[in-house]
C-alpha positions in Angstrom: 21.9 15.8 -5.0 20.2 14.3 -1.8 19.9 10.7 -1.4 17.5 9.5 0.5 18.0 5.8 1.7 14.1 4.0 2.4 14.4 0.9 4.9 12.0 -1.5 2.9 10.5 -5.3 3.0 11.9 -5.8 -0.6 10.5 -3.7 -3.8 7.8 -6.0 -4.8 4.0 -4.9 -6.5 3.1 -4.3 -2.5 0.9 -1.4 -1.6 4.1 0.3 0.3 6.2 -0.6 -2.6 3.6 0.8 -5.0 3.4 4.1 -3.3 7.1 5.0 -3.2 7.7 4.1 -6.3 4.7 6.6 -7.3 6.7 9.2 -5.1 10.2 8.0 -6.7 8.8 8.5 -10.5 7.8 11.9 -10.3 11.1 13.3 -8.3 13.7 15.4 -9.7 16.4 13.1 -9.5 18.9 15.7 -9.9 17.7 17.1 -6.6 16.6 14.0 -4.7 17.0 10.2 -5.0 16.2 7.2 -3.6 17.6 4.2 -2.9 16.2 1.5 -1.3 17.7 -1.0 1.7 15.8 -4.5 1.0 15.2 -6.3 4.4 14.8 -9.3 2.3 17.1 -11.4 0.1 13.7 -12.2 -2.8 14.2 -9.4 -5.7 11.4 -7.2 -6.1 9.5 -6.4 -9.2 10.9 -2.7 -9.0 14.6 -3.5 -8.5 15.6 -3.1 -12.6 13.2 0.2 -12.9 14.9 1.6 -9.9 18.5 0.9 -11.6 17.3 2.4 -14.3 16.2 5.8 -12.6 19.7 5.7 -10.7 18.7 4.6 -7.5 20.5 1.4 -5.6 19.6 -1.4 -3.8 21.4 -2.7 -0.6 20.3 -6.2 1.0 20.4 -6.1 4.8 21.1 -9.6 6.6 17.0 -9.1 7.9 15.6 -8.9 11.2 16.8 -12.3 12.8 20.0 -10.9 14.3 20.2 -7.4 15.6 23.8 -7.8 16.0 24.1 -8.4 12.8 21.8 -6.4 11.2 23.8 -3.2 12.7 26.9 -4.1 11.7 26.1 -4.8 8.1 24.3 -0.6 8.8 27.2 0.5 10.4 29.3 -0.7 7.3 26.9 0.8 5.1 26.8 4.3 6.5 30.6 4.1 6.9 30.9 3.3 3.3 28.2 6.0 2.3 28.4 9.0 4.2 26.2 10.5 1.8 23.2 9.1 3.6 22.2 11.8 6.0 18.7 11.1 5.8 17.0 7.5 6.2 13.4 7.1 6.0 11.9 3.3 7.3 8.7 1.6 6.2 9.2 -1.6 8.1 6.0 -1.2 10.7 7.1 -2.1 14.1 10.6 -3.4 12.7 11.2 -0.4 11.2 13.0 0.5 15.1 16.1 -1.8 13.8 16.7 0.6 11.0 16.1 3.7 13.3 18.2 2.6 16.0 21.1 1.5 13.6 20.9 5.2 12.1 20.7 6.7 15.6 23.8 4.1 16.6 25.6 5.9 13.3 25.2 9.6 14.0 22.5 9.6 11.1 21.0 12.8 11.9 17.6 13.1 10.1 15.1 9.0 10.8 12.3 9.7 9.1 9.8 6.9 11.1 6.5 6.3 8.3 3.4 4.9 9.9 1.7 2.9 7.0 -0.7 0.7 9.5 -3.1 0.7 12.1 -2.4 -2.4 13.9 0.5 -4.7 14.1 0.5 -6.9 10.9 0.2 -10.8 11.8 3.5 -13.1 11.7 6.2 -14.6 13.3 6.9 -12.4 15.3 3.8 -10.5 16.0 4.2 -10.2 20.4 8.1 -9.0 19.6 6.6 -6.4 17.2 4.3 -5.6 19.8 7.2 -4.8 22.4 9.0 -2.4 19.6 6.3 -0.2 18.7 6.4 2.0 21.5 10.5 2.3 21.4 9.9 3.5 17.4 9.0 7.8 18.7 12.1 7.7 21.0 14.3 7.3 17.9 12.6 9.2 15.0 13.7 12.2 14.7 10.6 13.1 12.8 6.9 11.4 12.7 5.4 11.0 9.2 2.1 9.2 8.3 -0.5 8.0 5.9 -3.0 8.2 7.7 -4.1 10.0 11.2 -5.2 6.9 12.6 -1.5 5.2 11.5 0.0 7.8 12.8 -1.6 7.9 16.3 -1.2 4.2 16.4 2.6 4.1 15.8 3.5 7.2 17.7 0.4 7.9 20.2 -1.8 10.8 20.1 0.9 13.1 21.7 3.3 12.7 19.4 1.4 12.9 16.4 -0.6 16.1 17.4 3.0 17.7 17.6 5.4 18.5 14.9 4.3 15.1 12.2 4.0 15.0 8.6 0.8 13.9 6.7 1.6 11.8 3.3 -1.0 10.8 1.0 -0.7 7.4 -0.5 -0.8 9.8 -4.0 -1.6 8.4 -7.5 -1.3 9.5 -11.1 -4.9 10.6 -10.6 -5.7 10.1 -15.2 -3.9 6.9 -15.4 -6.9 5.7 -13.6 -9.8 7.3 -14.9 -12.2 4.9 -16.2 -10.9 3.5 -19.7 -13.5 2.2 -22.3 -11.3 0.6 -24.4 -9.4 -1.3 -21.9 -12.5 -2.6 -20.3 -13.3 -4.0 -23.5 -9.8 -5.7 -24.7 -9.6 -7.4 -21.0 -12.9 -8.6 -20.8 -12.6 -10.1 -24.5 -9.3 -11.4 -23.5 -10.4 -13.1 -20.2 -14.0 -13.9 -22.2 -15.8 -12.4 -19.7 -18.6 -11.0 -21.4 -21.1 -8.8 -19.3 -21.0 -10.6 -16.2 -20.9 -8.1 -13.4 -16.9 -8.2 -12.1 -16.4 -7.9 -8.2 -12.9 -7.0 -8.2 -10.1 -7.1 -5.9 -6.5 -5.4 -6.0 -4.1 -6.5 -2.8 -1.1 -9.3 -1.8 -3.0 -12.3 -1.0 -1.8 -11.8 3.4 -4.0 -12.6 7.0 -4.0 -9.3 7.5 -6.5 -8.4 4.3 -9.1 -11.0 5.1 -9.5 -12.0 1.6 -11.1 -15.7 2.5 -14.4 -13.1 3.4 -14.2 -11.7 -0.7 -14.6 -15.1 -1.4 -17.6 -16.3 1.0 -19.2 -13.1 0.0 -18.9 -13.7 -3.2 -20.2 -17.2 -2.9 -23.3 -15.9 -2.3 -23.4 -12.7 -4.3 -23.0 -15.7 -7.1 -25.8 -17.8 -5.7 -28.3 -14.9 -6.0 -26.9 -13.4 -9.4 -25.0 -16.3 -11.3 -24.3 -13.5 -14.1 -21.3 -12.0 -11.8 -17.6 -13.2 -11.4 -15.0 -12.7 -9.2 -11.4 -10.8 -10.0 -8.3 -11.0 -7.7 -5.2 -9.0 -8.6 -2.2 -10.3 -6.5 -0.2 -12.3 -5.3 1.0 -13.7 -1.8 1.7 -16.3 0.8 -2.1 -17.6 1.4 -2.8 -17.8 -2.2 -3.2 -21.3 -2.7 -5.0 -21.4 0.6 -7.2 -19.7 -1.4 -7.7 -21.3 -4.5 -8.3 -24.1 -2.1 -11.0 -22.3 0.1 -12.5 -21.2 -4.0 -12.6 -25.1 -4.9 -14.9 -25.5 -1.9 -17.0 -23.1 -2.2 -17.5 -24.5 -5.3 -16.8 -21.6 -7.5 -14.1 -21.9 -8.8 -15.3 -21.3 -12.9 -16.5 -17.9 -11.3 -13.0 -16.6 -9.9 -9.9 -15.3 -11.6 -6.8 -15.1 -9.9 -4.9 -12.9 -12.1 -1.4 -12.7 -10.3 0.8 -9.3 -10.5 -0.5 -6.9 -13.4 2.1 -5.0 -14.7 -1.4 -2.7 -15.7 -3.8 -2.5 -12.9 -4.8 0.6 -13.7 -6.6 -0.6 -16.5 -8.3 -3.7 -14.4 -10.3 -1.3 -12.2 -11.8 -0.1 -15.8 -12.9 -4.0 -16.3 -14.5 -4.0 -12.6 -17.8 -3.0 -12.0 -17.6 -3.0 -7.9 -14.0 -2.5 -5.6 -14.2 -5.2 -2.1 -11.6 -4.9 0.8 -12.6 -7.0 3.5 -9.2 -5.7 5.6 -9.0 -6.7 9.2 -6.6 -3.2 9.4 -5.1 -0.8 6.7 -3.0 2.3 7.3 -4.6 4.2 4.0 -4.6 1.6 1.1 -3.5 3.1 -1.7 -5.9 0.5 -3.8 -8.8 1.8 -2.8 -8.0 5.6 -3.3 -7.3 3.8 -7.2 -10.4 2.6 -7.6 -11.9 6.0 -6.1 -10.0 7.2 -9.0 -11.6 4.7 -11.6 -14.9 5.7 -10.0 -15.5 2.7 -8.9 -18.1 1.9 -6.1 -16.1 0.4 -3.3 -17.2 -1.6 -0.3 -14.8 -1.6 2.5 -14.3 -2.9 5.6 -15.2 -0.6 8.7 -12.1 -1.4 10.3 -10.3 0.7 7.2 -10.1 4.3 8.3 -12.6 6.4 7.3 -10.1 8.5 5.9 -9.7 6.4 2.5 -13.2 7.9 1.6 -12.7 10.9 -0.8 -15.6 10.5 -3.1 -19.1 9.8 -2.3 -18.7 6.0 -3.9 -17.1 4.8 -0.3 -19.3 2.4 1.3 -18.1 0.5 4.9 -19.5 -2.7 5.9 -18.6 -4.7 8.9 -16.7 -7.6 8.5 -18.8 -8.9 11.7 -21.6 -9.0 9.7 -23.1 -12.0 7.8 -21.4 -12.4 3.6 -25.0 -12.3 2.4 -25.6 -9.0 3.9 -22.6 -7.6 1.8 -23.6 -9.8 -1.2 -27.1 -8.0 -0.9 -25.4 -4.5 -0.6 -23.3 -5.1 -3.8 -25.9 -6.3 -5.9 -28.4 -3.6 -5.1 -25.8 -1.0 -6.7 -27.9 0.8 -9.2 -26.2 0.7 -12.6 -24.7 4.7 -13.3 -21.9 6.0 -16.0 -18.5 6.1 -14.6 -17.3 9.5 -14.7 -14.2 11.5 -14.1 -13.0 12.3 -10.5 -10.0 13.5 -11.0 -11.2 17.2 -9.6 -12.0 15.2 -6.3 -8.7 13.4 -5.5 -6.9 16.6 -6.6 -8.4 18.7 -4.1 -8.2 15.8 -1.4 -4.4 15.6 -2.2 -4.0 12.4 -3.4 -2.3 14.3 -7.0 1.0 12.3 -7.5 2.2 15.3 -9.2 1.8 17.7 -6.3 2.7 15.5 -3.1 5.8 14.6 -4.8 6.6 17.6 -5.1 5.6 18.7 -1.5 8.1 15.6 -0.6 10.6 16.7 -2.2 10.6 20.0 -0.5 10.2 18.4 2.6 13.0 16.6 1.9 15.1 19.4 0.8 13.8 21.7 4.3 15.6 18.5 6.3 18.7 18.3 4.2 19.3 22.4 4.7 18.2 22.0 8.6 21.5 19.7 8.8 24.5 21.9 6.9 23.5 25.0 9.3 
């Protein structure tokens, strides 16, 4: 068995989260598994499903102290030779993890470009300063996204030897769903209305206070629609706030983590991300799956868009100029689109299994 340990924030409902558990689910855990290295002390929603599958979970001291970050990894590998492959998720940080492993003799860093801009924090200029050092440390360049990838590794880099990972999905989990549309809609008592709808951690970088100015006046001009968030995250009582203002607040849900968001993109009638950056958000390829129409922000790549229901807006222009673009959607059946994201490869079933061989190539490059 290979065991592959994935530098992470913590295994919360996040989109990175999301995806490698997708990935995790459908290996052959008798050939490959993961565990998972929390840079975070907070448990994640994942932790007992990953105990359950066999993997482990390993709390560094975080990113304050490099010091001490690489001796807690230097103790780790010591302890667990087994690891021979580590693959880092971190964005810029992810170079604490890489240069740890490098420190160790780890022979195969998998670096994984999930973004297209430095996210906003704390320690967004230091961030700034690590992202060039990250390609000098991989040993191998793997991305979401072309545009993540050129962003985290430059053009050079990626147009060499790099690997291309969807952000995959069950593809039928998320095929529109009659009856679930009508047991949440009784269940919320949201009758008809017309449901904008919203899947994402509530975060700067994801620009949600827009969804809710556009929505202000998508409400104004059609007071039969209603507003659905799915999520949680630091700014979300900024933005029940910013809803009471607005004054709309009997027109928005917040529904916090869904343990079944594949079913909520059956209840929606319209997808919005208003994203300031995204690597490939795995969301909307979801609600590409629901066949959903979505309206995204132009400054999501252009990549996301593998069915004809992709719309981008610019999140220069004016709320009531997206309001007016989602409320002139003419009403059609939801049909199955499973045939598109299959080709596209974004078929859980097949990149995980292209993963796995990927993973297995690596492991047999290091025993010759």
């Amino acid at each position: 068995m290979i065991r592959i340990l994935h530098s992470v924030s913590n295994m919360d409902r996040g989109g990175i989260e999301t995806m490698l558990m997708n990935f995790y689910r459908h290996m052959d855990h008798e050939v490959v598994q993961f565990d998972f290295l929390a840079n975070k002390p907070d448990p994640g929603d994942y932790d007992d499903e990953i105990r359950s599958l066999g993997g482990r979970l390993f709390v560094s001291p975080g990113f304050m102290s490099y010091r001490k970050y690489l001796a807690y990894m230097t103790d780790l590998f010591k302890s667990h030779p087994e690891y021979q492959i580590i693959h880092t998720h971190n964005g810029a940080l992810m170079l604490y993890a890489l240069l740890s492993a490098k420190k160790n003799e780890i022979p195969v860093r998998i670096a994984h470009a999930h973004a297209t801009a430095v996210p906003f924090g704390l320690k967004n200029e230091f961030k700034k300063l690590m992202r060039p050092m990250i390609k000098y440390v991989a040993t191998d360049y793997w991305g979401c996204s072309d545009a993540a990838g050129k962003f985290y590794f430059s053009e050079k880099r990626w147009s060499g030897a790099h690997q291309l990972i969807h952000n995959a999905i069950h593809v039928d989990d998320f095929a529109f769903n009659a009856a679930a549309r009508s047991a949440i809609r009784e269940q919320y008592d949201f009758g008809d209305q017309f449901i904008l709808g919203h899947v994402g951690r509530l975060t700067p970088q994801k620009n949600q206070k827009m969804i809710l100015e556009i929505f202000a006046r998508m409400h104004q001009l059609s007071p039969n629609t209603h507003l659905v968030m799915v999520g949680t995250g630091e700014l979300e009582q900024m933005m029940k706030s910013y809803t009471q203002e607005l004054g709309i607040s009997d027109a928005v849900t917040y529904t916090g983590v869904q343990t079944n968001v594949h079913e909520w993109y059956s209840v929606f009638d319209a997808f919005i991300m208003t994203s300031i950056n995204e690597g490939l958000p795995v969301v909307a390829v979801e609600a590409q799956a629901a066949d959903l129409p979505c309206f995204l922000s132009s400054s999501i790549t252009s990549e996301v868009k593998v069915t004809d229901n992709v719309r981008f807006l610019d999140i220069h222009d004016d709320p009531a100029q997206w309001a007016q673009s989602i409320l002139a959607l003419p009403p059609k059946p939801r049909e199955s689109r499973a045939a598109d994201l299959q080709k596209a490869g974004y078929d859980i079933r097949y990149e995980a299994q292209r993963m796995q061989n990927l993973y297995m190539s690596l492991y047999s490059g290091i025993q010759k």
